[in-house]
N, C-alpha and C positions, 0 to 999 in steps of 0.2 A: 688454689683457684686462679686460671688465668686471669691479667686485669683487660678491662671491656677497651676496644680501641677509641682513644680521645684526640681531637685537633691537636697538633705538635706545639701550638701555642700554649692551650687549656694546660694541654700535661707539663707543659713547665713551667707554669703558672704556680701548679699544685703543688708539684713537687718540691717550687722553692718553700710554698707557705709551709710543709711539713718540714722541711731540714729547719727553718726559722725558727718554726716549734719548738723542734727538738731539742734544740739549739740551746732555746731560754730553761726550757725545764730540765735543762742539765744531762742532754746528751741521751733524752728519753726515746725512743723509739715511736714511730708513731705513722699510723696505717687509717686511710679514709677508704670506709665501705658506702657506696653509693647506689640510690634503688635504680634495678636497672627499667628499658624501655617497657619490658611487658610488666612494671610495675606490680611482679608476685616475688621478689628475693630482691636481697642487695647483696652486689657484689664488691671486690676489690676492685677499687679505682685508682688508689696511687699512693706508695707508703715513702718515708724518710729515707729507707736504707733497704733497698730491691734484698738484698741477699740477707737481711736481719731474721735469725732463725725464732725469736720472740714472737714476733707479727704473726708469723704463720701458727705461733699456740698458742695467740690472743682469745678470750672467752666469747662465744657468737652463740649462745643458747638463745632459744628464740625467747625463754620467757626475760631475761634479763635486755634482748636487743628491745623488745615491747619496752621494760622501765627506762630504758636511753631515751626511746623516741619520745615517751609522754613527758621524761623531765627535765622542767623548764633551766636549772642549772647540771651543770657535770657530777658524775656521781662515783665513786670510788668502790671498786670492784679486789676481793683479793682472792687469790688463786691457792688454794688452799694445797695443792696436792707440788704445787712449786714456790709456795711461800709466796708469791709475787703479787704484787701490785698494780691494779690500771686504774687510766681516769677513763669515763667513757661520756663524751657531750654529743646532743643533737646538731646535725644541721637544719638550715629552714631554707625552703625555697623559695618564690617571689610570693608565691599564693601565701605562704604561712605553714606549709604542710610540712612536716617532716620528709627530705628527701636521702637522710644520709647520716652518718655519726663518725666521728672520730673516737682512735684508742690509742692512748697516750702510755705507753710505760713508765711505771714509775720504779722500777728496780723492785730487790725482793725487801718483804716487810724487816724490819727491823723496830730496837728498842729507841731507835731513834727517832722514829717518826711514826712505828707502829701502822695502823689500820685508820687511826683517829681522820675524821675528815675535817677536824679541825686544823689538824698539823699543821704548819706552816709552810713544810714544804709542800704537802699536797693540797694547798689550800694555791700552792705558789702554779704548780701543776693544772690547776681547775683552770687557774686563771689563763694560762697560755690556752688551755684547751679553747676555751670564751672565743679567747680573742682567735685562736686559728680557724673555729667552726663562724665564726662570722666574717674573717676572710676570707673562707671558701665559700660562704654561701654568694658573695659578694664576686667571686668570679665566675659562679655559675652564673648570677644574675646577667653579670656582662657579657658571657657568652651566650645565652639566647635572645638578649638584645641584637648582640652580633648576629646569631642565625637568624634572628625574625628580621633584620632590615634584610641578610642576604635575600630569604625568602620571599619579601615585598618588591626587591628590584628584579627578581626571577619573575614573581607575578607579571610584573611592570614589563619585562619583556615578553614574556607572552602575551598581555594583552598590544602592546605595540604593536607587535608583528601582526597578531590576527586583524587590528586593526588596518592597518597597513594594506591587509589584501582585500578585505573588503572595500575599502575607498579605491581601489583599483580595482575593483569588482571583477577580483579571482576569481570567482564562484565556487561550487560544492569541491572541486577536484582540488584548486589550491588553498583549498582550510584544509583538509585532509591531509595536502601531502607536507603543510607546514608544521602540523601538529606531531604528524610523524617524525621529522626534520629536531623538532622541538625536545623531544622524547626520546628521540634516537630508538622509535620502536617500530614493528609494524603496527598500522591503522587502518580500520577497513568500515565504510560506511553503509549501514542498510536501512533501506524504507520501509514505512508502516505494512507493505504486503512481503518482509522476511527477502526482498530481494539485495542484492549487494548493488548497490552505483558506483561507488568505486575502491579502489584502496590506494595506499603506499606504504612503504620502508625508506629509513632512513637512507641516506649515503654510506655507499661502503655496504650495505646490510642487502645479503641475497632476501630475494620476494619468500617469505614465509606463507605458509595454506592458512585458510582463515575459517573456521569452523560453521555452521550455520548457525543463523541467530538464534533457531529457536534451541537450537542445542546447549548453547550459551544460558539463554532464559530457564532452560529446565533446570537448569544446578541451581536457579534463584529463587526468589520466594513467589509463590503460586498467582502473584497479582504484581510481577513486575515489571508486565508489559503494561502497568499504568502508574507506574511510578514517575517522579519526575527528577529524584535525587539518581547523582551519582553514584553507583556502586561497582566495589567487588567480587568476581563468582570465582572461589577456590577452585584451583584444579580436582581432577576427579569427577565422583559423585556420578548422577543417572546421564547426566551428555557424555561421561567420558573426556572430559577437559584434558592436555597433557599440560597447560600451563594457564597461569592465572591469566583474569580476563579483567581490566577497568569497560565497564560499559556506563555508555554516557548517555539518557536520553533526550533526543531534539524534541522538545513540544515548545509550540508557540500557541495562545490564543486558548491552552485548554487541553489541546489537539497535538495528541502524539504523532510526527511525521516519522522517526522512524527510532535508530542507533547509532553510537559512534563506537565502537570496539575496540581497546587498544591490548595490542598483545604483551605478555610480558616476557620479553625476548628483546635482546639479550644480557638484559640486565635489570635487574627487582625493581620494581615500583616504588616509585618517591612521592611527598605527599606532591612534587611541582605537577607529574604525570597525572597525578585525578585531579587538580585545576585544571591541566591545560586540556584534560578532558571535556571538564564542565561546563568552562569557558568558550572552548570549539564548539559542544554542542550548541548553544548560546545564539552564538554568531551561524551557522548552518543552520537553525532553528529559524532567524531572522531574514535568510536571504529563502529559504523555501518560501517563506510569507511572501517576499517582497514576490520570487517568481511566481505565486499563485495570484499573486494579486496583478501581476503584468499578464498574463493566461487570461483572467479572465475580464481585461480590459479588450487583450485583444479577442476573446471570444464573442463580449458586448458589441466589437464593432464589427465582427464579420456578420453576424447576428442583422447588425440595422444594414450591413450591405446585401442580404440578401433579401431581406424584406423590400431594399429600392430595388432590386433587379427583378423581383416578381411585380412590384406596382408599377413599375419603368417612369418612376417623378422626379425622377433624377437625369438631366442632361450625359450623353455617354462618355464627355470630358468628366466631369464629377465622376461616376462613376470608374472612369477608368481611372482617376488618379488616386481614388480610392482604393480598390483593388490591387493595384501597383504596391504599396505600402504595405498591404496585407499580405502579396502573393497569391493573390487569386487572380484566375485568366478568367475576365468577364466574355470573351469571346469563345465561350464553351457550349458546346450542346449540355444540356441537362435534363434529368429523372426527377419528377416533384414528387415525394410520399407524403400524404397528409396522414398522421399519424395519431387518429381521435379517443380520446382517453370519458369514460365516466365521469361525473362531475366528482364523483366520492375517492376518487385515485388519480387526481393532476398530480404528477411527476414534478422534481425540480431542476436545478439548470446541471443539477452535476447527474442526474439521470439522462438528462439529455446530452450531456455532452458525454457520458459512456455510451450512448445509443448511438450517436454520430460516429464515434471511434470504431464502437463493433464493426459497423459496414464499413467503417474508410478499410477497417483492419480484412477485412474478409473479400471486398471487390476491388483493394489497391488503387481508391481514386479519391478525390479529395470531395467532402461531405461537407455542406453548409447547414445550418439549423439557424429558426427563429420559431419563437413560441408567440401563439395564439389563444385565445381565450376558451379553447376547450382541445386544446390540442398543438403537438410540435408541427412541424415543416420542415421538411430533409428536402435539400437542393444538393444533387447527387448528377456528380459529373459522369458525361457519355462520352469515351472515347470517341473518336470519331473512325477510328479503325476498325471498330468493334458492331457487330451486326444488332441494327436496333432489337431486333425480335428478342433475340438470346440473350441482349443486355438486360432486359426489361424483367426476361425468365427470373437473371442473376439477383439482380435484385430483391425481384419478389421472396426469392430463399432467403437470400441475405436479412430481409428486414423481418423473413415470418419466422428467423432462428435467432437473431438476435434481440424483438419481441417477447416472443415469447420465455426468452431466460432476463430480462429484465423487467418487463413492466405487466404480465400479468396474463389473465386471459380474456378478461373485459375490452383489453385493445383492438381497435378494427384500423385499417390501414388501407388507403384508396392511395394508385401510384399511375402515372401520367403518362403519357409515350413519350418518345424521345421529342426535347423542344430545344428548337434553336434561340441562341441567345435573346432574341426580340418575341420569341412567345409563349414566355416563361407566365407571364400571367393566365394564356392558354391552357398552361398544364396545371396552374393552380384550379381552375374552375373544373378542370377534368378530375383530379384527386377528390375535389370535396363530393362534387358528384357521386362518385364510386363508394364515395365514404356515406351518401346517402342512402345508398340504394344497399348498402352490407345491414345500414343501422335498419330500414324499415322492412328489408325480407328478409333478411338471414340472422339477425340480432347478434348477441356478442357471444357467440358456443362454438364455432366453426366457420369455415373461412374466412376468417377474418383477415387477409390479405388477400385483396384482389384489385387485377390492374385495371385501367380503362379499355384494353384489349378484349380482356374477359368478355364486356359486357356489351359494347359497340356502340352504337348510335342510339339503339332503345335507354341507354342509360335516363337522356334526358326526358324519356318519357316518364321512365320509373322513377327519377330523383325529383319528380315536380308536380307529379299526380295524387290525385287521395289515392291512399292506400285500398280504402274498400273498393271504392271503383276499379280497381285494377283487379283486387282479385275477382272483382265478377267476370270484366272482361274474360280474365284465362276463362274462368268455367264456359263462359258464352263462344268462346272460340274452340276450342278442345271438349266440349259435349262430351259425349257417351265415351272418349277416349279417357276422360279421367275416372269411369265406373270399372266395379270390379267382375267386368264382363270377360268370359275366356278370351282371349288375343290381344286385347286393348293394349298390356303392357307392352308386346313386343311392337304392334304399332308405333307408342310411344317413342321406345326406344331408335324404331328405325327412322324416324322423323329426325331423332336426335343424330345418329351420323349419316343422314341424309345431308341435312346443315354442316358438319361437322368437316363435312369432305365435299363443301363447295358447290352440293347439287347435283354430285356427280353417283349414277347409278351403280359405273362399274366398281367406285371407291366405296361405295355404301355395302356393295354385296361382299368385298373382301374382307373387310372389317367386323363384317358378321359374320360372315364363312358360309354366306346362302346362295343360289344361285342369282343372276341380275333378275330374271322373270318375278323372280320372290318380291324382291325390291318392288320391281314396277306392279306388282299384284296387290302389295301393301300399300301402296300410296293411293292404289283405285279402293281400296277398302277404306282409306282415309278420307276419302272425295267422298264417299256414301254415308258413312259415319257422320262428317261434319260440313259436307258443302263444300269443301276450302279444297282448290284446284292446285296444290301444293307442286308439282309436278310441270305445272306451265304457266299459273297467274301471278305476278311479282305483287300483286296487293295481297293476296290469300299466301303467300311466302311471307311475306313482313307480319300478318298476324301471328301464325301460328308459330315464327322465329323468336316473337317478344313473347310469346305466351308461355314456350319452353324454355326462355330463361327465367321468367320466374320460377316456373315449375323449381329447377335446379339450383336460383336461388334462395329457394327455401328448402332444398336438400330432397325432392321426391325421390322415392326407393328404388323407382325404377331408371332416374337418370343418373350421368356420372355427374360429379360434382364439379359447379362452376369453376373455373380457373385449373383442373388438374391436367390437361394435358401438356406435354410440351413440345414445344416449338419446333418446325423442321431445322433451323440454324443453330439452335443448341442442342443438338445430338453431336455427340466423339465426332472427329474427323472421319470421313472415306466410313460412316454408318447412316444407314435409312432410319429417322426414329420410327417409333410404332405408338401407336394409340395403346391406352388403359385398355389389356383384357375386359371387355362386356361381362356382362353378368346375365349377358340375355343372346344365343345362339342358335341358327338352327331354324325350323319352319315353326309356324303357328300351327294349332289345334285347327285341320280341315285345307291345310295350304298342301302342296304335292308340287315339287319341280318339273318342271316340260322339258327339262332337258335340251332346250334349244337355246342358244348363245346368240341373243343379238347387240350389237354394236354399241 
């Protein structure tokens, strides 16, 4: 049996205690088996005489190594089939435990000394055994004192160093590439969403591939992305590992931020590698806090800067020295969306500041938020190269797609035109407005994104009137065109891109696909119908224009719905846009084309 490799001090340490043995017990022979690290067998650790052909036919049957270990003195063994003689004593470790035993020859039995454990010689024998198994135990003891201070001044350097970078406030990248450094391994750190931030390898050590986390976590136990100790994931198994993996987890406060991974390449895992694991995670755990907690110090205060830039109570020194420190240009045009939530589903600040993010992420311009008592505020920057019409479209998308995958379908959302720095308050009264007029016609099922453009100047009629009284009005303006008389609808509708296209007859008949005679034949049926001179009285225009936005703020069948067109400046480059296909084409029941084109 090979012997296990020992410090070059330890093993001649040992090897003198057993020639010293041997020595006194009269040139005895004599072999220590010691338990080895996986603590399931003892092996050969270190004998008097390497080439002594006895040691190697010394007696190891397990039931007799069992009576060594349990007895408290040396016990005297004789070998029946070679006459021979051993002593056999425990060693003890610092705990007490049995670690090991010594086997002493005592030559072959004889009339001289016999078997008797009284003999004197083998009585002379026990006693060397005593005394060399309590010399050995006595240099193992010094030698994991030895190792354990190594291993406390190894600690002691790692924690130095990690310390070291943090008070020089390395950040996430230099704990990483120290620990690497430290371990001489690769290190690769990922956050709670399985993304990597960074890695390193040692010096000298090409960059190794770093497997995905979650590949990592599957070879682990089914709940260990909520563990907080340090562990091992064996190579193999369902990720397919090619080598072993220390993963470290970062949580601070509870709360898992992410992993620290170290590879085991290009050389086996010490216990120093899962400290300085654990340790690293530790410290990266602590500076993620400190950075979320500087986030959202500074989200607090862009927060209360946008709140003064909409009340304007702040001198524009103040504010601009404000801004300067944050990075924000208060000499910006800006898009207000008031973003009104049910009282049963207020959002918190980290919804809202993934709600800020989606649009900063989808329009590429820098988003301010400040929360309200029944609702967020997005202060949402306007190029000034960029065409208001088509910015306003952008946004609308922007806010009605990233709405609707974070906060719900209860949300309504009123958004401003473009406002110059100084009447940002302007746009705030314009949002809540729109955000009136969605909650009291249209409720929270559908459109609920819509801008002040949508609805125009009637907004202030509709955002401040009783609701009943308005709905009479429509009936009292729109008469017999809201009954389910043959034609009504298509009237309806051509009132609607009558408005639609500016009053213009020849753009109304294109749009429907009818002749212009139709138009103007439809709009003389509408004077009959309802009185309202649509066609040349600008007060009889202003009614029936507010009375057909409610209509389609409340979604009628036969109109297209508020807010869906879009904008002639946000169509593709070198393209004419086009209006929403109709749902309504063509003559009315009793209408006939005259075939004559006029102007």
């Amino acid at each position: 049996m090979p012997m296990p490799t020992l410090p070059a001090a330890m093993a001649d340490q040992l090897r003198d205690v057993l020639r010293l043995a041997a020595d006194a017990a009269g040139g005895a022979q004599v072999r220590l088996h010691m338990r080895s690290e996986q603590d399931v067998r003892f092996e050969l650790a270190a004998t008097s005489d390497d080439e002594s052909p006895s040691c190697a036919a010394a007696p190891l049957a397990a039931g007799l190594r069992d009576r060594v270990l349990e007895s408290e003195s040396p016990i005297v063994v004789a070998e029946k089939a070679t006459r021979r003689l051993f002593v056999m004593a425990r060693v003890l470790g610092p705990s007490g435990d049995a670690i090991g035993f010594l086997t002493l020859d005592g030559g072959e039995a004889s009339s001289e000394h016999g078997s008797d454990p009284d003999s004197s010689i083998l009585r002379g024998i026990a006693t060397v055994a005593t005394l060399a198994a309590t010399t050995i135990a006595s240099v193992y003891r010094s030698h994991a004192l030895t190792r354990a201070n190594g291993n406390l001044r190894a600690r002691a350097t790692v924690d130095g160093r990690l310390t070291e970078i943090m008070r020089d406030g390395g950040g996430l990248t230099a704990l990483v590439g120290e620990v690497a450094r430290l371990t001489g391994k690769p290190t690769t750190l990922f956050d709670h969403g399985h993304r990597q931030i960074t890695t390193a390898s040692s010096g000298g050590t090409a960059p190794v591939w770093s497997p995905a986390i979650h590949a990592v976590l599957t070879d682990h136990d089914a709940d260990a992305g909520d563990t907080t100790e340090t562990f091992i994931v064996p190579a193999g198994g369902v990720g397919g590992l090619s080598r072993r993996k220390i993963v470290a987890p970062v949580v601070a406060a509870g709360e898992v931020f992410g992993w620290l991974v170290i590879d085991e390449h290009p050389s086996r895992f010490s216990a120093l590698d899962t400290y300085a694991a654990h340790r690293t995670a530790a410290h990266l755990a602590s500076e993620l806090l400190v950075q979320r907690r500087v986030a959202r110090m500074a989200w607090n205060a862009k927060s209360a800067l946008a709140r003064s830039l909409i009340r304007g109570t702040h001198t524009a020194e103040d504010l601009m020295a404000s801004a300067d420190y944050l990075g924000v240009d208060t000499g910006a045009r800006r898009i207000l969306a008031y973003v009104h939530e049910p009282s049963h589903a207020r959002s918190n600040e980290c919804v809202d500041q993934t709600l800020a993010g989606a649009i900063e992420h989808a329009l590429g311009v820098e988003v301010l938020t400040t929360r309200g008592s029944d609702g967020v505020l997005l202060v949402i920057e306007a190029p000034a190269d960029r065409p208001n019409v088509s910015l306003v479209h952008e946004v609308k998308a922007a806010i009605a797609s990233a709405t609707a995958r974070l906060c719900g379908p209860d949300v309504i959302v009123g958004i401003s035109s473009v406002c110059e720095p100084n009447a940002l308050s302007r746009g705030y009264r314009e949002a809540r407005e729109v955000v009136h007029c969605i909650d009291r016609f249209v409720g929270r099922t559908a459109n609920n994104v819509l801008a002040v453009d949508d609805l125009g100047p009637a907004r202030l009629f509709l955002a401040n009137s009783d609701t009943s009284a308005i709905k009479a009005y429509v009936g009292d303006v729109l008469g017999r065109l809201l009954s389910s008389e043959p034609g009504m609808a298509d009237l309806l509708l051509t009132l609607q891109c009558y408005f639609d296209a500016s009053r213009s007859v020849r753009a109304s008949a294109a749009r429907l696909g009818v002749h212009e005679n139709t138009i103007r034949l439809r709009l003389a049926r509408v004077a009959a119908a309802t009185g309202l001179d649509v066609a040349g009285d600008a007060n009889d225009q202003l009614s029936v224009q507010t009375a057909l936005l409610v209509l389609r703020l409340q979604g009628h069948p036969t109109l297209d719905a508020i807010g869906t067109r879009v904008p002639a400046d946000a169509g593709a480059a070198g393209t004419e846009p086009t209006e929403p296909a109709s749902r309504h084409t063509g003559l009315a029941p009793g209408e006939a084309s005259t075939g004559r084109k006029t102007a």
